[in-house]
N, C-alpha and C positions, 0 to 999 in steps of 0.2 A: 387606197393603200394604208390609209392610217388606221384604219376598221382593223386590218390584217394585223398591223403590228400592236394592238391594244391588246389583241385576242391573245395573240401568242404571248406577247409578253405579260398578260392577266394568267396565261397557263403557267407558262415559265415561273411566277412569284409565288402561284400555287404549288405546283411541282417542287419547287426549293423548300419551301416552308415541310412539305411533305420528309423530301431528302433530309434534312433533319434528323428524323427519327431512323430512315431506314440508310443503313448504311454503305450500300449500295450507289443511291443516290447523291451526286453533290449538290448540299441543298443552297450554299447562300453562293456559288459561283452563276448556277439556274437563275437564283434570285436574282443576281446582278443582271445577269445578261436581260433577263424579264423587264429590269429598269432601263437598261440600255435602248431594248426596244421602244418603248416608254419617247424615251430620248429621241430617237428619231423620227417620230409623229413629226407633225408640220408645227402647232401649237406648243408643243413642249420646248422649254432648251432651259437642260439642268445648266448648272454650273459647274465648270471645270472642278469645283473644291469637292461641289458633291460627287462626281465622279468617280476622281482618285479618292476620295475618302468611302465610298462606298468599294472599290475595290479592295482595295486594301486592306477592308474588314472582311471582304468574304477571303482573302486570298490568306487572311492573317488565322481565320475561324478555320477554316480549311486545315489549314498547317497543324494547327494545335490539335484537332481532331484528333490529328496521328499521333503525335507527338506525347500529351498528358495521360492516355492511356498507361502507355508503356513506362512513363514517368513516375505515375500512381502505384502501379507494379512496383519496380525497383523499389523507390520511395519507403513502400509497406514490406520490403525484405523479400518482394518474389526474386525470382530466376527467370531464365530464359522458356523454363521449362511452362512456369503458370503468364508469361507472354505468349506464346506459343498456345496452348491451351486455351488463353482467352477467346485469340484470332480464331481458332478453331469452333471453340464455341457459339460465336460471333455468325461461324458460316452455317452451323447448323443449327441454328435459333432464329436464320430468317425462314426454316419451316415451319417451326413456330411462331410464326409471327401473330399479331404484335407485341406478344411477353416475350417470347424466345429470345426476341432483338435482345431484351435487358438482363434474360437469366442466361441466356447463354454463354453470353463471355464472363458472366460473375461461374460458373459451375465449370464450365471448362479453365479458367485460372485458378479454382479451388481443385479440379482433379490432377489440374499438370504440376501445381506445385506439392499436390499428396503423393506424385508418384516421385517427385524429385527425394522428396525427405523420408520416405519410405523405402529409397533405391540407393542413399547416400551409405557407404562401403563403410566410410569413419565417423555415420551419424551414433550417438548413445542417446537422444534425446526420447524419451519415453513417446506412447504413441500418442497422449494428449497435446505434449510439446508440439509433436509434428504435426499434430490435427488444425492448432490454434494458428501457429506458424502460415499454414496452409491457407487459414482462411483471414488471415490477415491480412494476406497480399491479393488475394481475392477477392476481398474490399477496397484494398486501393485497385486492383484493376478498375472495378467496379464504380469506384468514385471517381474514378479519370475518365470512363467512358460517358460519366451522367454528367460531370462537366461539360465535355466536348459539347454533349445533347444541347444541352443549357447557354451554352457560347452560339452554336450555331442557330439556333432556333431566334435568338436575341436579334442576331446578326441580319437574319432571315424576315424578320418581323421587323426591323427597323425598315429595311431595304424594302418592304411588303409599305410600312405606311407611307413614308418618299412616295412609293407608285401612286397610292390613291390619294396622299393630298394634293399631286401634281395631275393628275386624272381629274378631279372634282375644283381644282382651281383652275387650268386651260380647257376644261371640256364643257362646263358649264355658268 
């Protein structure tokens, strides 16, 4: 039985570390449960502190994933419009994958926010204003999303080395 859960939860830390990048995937809650398994081996027993503190970090990376995106946007003067767009983007740059992940929700928060300031009734702002406008919040889309990456991969890696010095300290 402990072969079984070393495997799974050796995929599991994989798979998260993966989740990561594709968004899709949740990669540092896979990553826990990958440790959890870990946990339930015969020879392993985390401690309660590493537990909840590993939780708590994929549950806290998780959150913010969603959250600093759309944060980014605002932040950088987008609308709902180059939010919207991002997401969009977001869905059709996993055909493009693995660039599309990153250009997509930067190109669809630059189109949704050109079509907002280009469809504004009482905008007078010339079309370089709205061009710059556009891709300013574009970029903070864009730096919220590479955030997220960057929090959850940490998150994911940390919880990835937990596994294997607990792997290489009770197994061998």
């Amino acid at each position: 039985m402990d072969i079984a859960l070393l495997i799974i939860g050796f995929i599991l830390i994989l798979a998260g570390i993966v989740g990561c990048i594709l968004p899709v995937v949740p990669g540092p809650p896979l990553s826990f449960i990958g440790l959890l398994l870990l946990h339930f081996t015969t020879p392993v027993d985390l401690t309660l502190f590493t537990i909840i503190l590993t939780a708590i970090l994929a549950i806290v990376a998780t959150i913010l994933d969603y959250v600093v995106p759309v944060w980014g946007t605002k932040k950088a003067g987008g609308s709902k419009w180059g939010i919207r767009g991002s997401g969009l983007g977001l869905i059709v740059g996993l055909f493009f994958a693995p660039i599309g992940i990153f250009v997509g929700p930067f190109i669809g928060a630059l189109l949704g926010e050109m079509i907002y300031h280009y469809n504004k009734k009482e905008n007078t702002d010339k079309d370089s204003e709205k061009f710059n406008k556009s891709l300013k919040a574009a970029l903070g889309s864009f730096i919220g999303l590479m955030f997220g990456v960057v929090l959850k991969l940490a998150v994911s890696c940390f919880i990835a080395f937990i596994f294997v010095k607990e792997f290489i300290v009770n197994f061998f």
